[in-house]
C-alpha positions in Angstrom: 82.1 157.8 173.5 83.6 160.9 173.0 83.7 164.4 171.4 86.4 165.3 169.5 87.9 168.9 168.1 85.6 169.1 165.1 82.5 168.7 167.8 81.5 165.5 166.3 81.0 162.3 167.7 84.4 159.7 167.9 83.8 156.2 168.6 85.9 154.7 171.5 88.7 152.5 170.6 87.8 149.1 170.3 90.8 146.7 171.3 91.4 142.9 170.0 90.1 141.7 173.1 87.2 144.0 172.7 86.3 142.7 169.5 87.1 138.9 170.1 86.4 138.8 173.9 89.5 137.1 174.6 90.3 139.0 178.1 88.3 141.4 180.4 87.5 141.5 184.0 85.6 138.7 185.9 82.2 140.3 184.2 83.5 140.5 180.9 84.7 136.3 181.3 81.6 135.6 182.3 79.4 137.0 180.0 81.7 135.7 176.8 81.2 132.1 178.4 77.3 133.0 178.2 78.1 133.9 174.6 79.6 130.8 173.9 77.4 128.8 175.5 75.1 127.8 172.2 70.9 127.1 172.2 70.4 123.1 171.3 70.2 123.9 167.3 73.3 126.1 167.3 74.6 123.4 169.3 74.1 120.8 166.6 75.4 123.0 163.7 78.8 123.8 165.8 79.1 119.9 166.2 78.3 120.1 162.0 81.2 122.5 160.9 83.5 121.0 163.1 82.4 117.7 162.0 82.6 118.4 158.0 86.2 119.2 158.9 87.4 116.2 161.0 85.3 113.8 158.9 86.9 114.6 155.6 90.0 113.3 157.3 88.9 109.8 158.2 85.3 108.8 156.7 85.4 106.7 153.6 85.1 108.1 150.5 82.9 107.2 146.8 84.4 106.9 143.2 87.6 109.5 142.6 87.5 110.4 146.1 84.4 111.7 146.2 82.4 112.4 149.6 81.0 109.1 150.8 77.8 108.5 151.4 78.0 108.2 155.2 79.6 111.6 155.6 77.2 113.2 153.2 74.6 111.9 155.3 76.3 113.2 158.4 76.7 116.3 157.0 72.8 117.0 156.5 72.1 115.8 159.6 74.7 117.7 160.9 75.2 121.3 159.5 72.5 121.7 156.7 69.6 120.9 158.6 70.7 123.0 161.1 71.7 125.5 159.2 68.9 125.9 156.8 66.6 125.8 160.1 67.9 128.5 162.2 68.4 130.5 158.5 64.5 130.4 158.0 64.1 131.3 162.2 66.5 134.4 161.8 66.3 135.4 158.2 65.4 139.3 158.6 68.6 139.3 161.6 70.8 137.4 158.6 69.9 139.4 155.9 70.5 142.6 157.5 73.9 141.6 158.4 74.9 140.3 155.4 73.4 142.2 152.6 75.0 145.3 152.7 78.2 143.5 152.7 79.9 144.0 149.0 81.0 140.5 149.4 78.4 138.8 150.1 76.5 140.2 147.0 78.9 139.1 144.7 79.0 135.5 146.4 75.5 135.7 145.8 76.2 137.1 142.2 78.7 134.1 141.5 76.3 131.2 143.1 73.5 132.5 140.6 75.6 132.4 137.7 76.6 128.6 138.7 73.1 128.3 138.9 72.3 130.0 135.8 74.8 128.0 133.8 73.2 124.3 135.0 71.1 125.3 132.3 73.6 124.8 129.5 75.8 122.1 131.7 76.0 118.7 130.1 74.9 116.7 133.0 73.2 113.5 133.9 72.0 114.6 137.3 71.5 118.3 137.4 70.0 118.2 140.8 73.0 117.0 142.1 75.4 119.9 140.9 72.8 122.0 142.4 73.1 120.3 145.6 76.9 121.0 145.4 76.0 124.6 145.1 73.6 124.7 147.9 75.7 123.2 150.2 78.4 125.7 149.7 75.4 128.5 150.1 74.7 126.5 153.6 78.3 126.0 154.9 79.1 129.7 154.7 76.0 130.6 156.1 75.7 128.1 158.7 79.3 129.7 159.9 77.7 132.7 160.3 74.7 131.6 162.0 77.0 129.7 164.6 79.7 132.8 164.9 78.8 135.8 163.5 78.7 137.7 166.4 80.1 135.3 168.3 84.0 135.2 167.4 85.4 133.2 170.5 83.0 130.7 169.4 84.8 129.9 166.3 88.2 130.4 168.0 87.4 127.5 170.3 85.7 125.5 167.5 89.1 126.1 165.4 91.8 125.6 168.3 90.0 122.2 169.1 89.3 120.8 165.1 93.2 122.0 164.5 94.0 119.5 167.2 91.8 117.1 166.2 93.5 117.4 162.9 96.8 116.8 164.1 95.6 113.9 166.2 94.8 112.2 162.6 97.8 113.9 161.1 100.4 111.9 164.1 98.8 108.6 162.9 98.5 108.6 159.9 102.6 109.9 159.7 103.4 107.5 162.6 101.5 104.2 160.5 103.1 105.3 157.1 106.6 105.7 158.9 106.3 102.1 160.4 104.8 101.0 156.9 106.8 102.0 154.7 110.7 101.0 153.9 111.8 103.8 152.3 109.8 106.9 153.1 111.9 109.2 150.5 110.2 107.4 147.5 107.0 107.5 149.0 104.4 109.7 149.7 102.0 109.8 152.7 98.3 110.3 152.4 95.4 110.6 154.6 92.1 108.1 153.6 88.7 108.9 152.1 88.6 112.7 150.8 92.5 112.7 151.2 93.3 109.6 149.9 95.8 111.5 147.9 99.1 113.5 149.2 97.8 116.7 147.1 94.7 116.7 149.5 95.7 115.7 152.5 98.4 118.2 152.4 96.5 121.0 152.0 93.8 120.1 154.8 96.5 120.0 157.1 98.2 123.1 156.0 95.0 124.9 156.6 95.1 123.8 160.3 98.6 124.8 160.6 97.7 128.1 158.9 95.2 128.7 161.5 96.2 127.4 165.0 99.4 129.6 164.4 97.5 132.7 163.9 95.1 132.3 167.2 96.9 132.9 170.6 96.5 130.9 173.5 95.6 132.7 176.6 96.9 129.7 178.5 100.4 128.7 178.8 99.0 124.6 178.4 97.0 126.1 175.8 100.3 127.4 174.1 102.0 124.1 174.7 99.3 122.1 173.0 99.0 124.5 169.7 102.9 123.9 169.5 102.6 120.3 169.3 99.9 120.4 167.3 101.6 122.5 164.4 104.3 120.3 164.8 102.3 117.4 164.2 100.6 118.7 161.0 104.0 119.9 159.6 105.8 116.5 160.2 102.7 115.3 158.0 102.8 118.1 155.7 106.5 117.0 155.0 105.6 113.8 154.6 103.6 114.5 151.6 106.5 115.6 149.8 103.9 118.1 148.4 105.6 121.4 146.6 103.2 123.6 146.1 101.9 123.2 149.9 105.2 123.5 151.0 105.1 126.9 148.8 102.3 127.9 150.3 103.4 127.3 154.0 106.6 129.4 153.2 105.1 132.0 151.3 102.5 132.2 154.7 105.0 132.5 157.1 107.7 134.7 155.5 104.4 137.7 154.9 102.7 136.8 158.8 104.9 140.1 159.9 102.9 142.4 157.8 99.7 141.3 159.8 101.5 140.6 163.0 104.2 142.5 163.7 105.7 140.7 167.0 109.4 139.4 167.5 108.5 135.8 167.8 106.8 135.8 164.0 109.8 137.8 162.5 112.3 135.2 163.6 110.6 132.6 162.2 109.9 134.2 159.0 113.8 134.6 158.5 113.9 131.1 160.1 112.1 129.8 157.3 113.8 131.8 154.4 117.2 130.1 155.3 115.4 127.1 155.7 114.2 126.9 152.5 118.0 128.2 151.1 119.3 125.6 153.1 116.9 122.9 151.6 117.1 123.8 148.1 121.0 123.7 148.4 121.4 120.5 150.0 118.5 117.9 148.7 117.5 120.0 145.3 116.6 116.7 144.2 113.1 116.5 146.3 112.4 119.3 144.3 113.4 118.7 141.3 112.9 114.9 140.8 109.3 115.1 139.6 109.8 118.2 137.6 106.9 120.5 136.7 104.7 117.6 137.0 103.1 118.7 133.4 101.6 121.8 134.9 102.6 124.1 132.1 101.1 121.7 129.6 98.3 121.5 131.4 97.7 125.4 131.5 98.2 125.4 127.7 95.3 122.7 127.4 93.4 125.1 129.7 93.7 127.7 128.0 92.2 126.2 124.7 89.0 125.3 126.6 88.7 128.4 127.8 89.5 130.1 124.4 86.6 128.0 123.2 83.8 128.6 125.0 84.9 132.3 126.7 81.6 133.8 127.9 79.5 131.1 129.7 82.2 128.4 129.8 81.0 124.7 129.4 78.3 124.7 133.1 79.4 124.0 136.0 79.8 120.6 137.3 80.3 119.5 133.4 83.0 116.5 132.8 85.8 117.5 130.8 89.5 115.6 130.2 92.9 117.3 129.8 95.2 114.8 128.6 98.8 115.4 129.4 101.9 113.1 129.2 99.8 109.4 129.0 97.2 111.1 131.9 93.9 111.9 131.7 92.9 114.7 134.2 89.9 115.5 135.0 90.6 119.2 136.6 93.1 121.9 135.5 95.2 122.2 138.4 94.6 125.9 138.8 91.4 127.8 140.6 91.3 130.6 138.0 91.7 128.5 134.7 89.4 125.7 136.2 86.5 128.5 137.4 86.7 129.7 133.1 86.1 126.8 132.5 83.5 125.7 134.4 81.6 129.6 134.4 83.4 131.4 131.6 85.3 134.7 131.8 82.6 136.3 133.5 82.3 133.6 136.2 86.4 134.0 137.2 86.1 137.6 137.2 83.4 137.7 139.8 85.3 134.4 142.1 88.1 137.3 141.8 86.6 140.3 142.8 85.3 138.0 145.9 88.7 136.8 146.6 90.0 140.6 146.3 87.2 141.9 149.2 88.2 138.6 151.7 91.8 139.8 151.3 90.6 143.0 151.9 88.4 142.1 155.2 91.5 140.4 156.2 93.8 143.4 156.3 91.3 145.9 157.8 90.8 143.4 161.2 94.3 142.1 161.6 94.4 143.3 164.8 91.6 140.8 166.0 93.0 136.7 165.9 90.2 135.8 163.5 91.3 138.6 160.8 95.2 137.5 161.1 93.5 133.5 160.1 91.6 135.6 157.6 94.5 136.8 155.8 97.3 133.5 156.4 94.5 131.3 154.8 94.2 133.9 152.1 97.5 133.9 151.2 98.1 130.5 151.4 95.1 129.3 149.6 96.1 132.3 147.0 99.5 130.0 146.4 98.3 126.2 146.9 95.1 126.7 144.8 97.0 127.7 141.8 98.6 124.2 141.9 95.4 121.9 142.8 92.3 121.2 144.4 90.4 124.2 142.0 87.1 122.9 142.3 85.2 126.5 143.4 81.9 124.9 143.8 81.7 121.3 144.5 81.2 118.6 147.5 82.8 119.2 150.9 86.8 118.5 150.4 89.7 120.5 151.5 89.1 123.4 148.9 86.8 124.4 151.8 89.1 125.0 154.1 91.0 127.5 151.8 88.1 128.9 149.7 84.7 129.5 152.2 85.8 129.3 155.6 87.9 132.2 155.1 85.4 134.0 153.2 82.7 132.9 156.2 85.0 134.3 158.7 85.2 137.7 156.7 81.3 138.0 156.6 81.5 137.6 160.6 84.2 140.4 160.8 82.3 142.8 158.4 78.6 141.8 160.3 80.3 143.0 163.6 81.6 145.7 162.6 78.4 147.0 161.1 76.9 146.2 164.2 78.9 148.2 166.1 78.6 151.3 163.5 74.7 151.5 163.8 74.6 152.4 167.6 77.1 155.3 166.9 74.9 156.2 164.0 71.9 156.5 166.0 73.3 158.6 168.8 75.3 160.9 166.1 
C-alpha cells in the first residue's frame, strides 16, 4: 500500500504470480498447496468437472449422440450433488461474489428466458429441457465453488484433464491409423459424445487451446504439455475437420496480442506459412467437400427465425432443416441456432454475455487463466459458427467452448472484487 502524489491511496502491484500463486518464497508454496488442498465435498466436485470432461470422451452414449445414461448418472453423483450442496452451505459467500458481476446477471437473465420460453416449447418432457438448463446453471457454478478464489486449483485440474485428453486422443489416432487403409478418405472420431469428427475435434481443440496458454513451472512439466498438444493436434488433423482447423489457426496467429513473448510470435508466423503452404500444395483437403451446405443451411435459418422473431419456437423444441437429401436437426451456427431456439431477444443477451467474457479475458491477460480465457474465446467465437450450437443443452463439447470460459471469467472478476474491497475499507 501506498500513497501517491494526489494523497490518495494506490494499491500495490499485483503480479501474475500474485494473482495465480504460481511462484513465491518457501511461505508463499506452502500456503498455495494449503489452498489447493480441497475439504471432502470440494474434493468430490473437482473429481466431477474433471470427470464431465474426460467422460465425454470415452463413456457410451444414447440416441444421436446423446449423453448416456451412465455418464449422466456419474455426473450427478459427481458434480451436481456436489455442487448444489456446497451452493446451499455458501450461498451468501456466492452471491456476493457473483452478483455484482454484469456477467453473471445477464447469464442469469438468459437462463430465465430459457426458462420462460419452456412455456411455449413444444415438448414431450419439459422437465427434461429444464434439467439441461439446470445443469448448465450447476456446471458454471460448481467451477466457481471449486476455483473461484482458488486459481491454481483449476490450473492443475486443466494441465492434468488436457493430458488425460491427449491420452484418449493417442489411441484413438493410433487404433484408427492401424484400422484404417486409407486414412485420406476417412475421418477419425472419438466414441460416445464424439462419435462424430465435428465433436471430437473440437473437444480436443479446447485442450490444445488451453494447455498452450498455461506455463509449466517445471521443465518435465513443459516436456509433458508438449507432447500432449502434439497428441491432440495429430488427432485434430485427423479429423480432417475445417472449421477446427480455422479455429486453431485463427487462435494461434491472435495469441501475441495477449502474450507478447518470442516463442508465441514465431509460431504464429509458423502457422500463417503453414497454412499458405497447405492451401497451395493439397487445396483439395479443402476443397473436396465444399461448403458442406452451410450457406443453404443459413438461408433455411434465417426463415425460422424470420417466423417466429421475438420468442423463437422454446428452447429444447425439435425442428428439421433439410438441405441437399439431409435432414438436420441443428443450424450449424451458435447465433442463428440461439434465434431460434429463444428469439431475437434470447441471441442478443448470449451476445452481450459473450462480449463481457471476451472482455474479462483481455483485462487479466497477464494471469495464465485470463490468456485460456481469451484463446477459448476466440476459438470457440470461430468453431461455433460452424457446429456444435446447442447454448443450452446436455454436457457435450459446446461446454468446453461456451461455459467453462465464461466460469473461468466469473473466478477472475470474484477475485478481483475481492481484492478491491480491502482497499475500499482502508481508503
Amino acid at each position: 500500500m501506498r500513497v501517491n502524489g494526489q494523497g490518495t491511496w494506490s494499491p500495490p502491484a499485483v503480479s501474475e504470480a500474485g494473482v495465480d500463486g504460481s511462484s513465491g518464497g518457501p511461505k508463499s508454496r506452502m500456503n498455495n498447496l494449503r489452498q489447493l488442498l480441497p475439504g471432502r465435498g470440494e474434493a468430490v466436485l473437482g473429481l466431477g468437472i474433471g470427470w464431465m470432461m474426460i467422460g465425454m470422451l470415452v463413456m457410451p452414449s444414447s440416441v444421436s449422440y446423446n449423453p448416456g445414461r451412465l455418464y449422466q448418472i456419474s455426473l450427478i453423483l459427481l458434480l451436481y450433488v456436489p455442487a448444489l450442496y456446497l451452493l446451499l452451505r455458501r450461498r451468501a459467500a456466492v452471491w456476493r461474489e457473483l452478483w455484482p458481476q454484469p456477467a453473471f446477471r445477464v447469464f442469469l437473465l438468459l437462463l430465465a428466458w430459457a426458462t420462460a420460453s419452456l412455456g411455449w416449447a413444444q415438448l414431450q418432457r419439459t422437465g427434461d429441457e429444464f434439467g439441461r438448463i439446470l445443469s448448465v446453471a450447476l456446471f458454471v457454478l460448481g467451477c466457481h465453488l471449486w476455483a473461484g478464489e482458488r486459481p491454481q486449483r483449476m490450473r492443475v485440474l486443466l494441465t492434468l484433464v488436457g493430458w488425460g485428453m491427449a491420452l484418449c486422443a493417442l489411441v484413438y489416432s493410433v487404433m484408427f491409423l492401424r484400422t484404417t487403409p486409407s486414412p485420406d478418405d476417412s475421418r477419425i472420431a472419438g466414441s460416445g459424445v464424439i462419435a462424430t469428427s465435428n465433436y471430437a475435434a473440437a473437444a480436443m481443440g479446447a485442450a490444445c487451446v488451453w494447455l498452450a496458454q498455461l506455463p509449466q513451472r517445471r521443465r518435465a512439466g513443459s516436456i509433458a504439455c508438449l507432447v500432449a498438444v502434439a497428441s491432440l493436434l495429430v488427432f485434430v488433423a485427423l479429423t480432417q475437420s475445417r472449421s477446427v482447423w480455422l479455429a486453431l489457426a485463427t487462435c494461434a496467429v491472435l495469441t501475441p496480442l495477449w502474450q507478447r513473448r518470442r516463442a508465441t510470435l514465431v509460431v504464429a508466423l509458423g502457422v500463417f506459412v503453414l497454412a499458405v503452404v497447405a492451401l497451395a500444395w493439397r487445396p483439395e483437403v479443402l476443397m473436396d467437400r465444399g461448403a458442406s451446405h452451410r450457406p443453404q443451411i443459413l438461408v433455411k435459418a434465417l426463415h425460422m427465425i424470420a417466423l417466429h422473431p421475438w420468442v423463437g419456437l422454446g428452447q429444447g423444441t425439435d425442428f428439421v432443416i433439410q438441405v441437399g437429401g439431409e435432414h438436420l436437426t441443428h443450424s450449424h451456427n451458435v447465433l442463428t441456432q440461439a434465434a431460434i431456439m429463444l428469439g431475437l431477444p434470447g441471441m442478443l443477451v448470449m451476445m452481450v454475455m459473450w462480449g463481457l467474457v471476451a472482455w474479462s479475458g483481455w483485462r487479466h491477460r497477464g494471469a495464465p487463466l485470463g490468456r485460456v480465457v481469451l484463446g477459448l474465446w476466440v476459438y470457440a467465437s470461430v468453431a461455433l459458427q460452424f457446429d456444435m450450437p446447442q447454448l443450452l443443452d446436455s454436457p457435450r463439447p459446446g461446454w468446453l467452448l461456451i461455459w467453462l470460459p465464461f466460469a473461468l471469467a466469473l473466478g477472475l472478476e470474484a477475485r478481483d472484487r475481492a481484492r478491491r474491497e480491502p482497499l475500499a475499507r482502508v481508503h
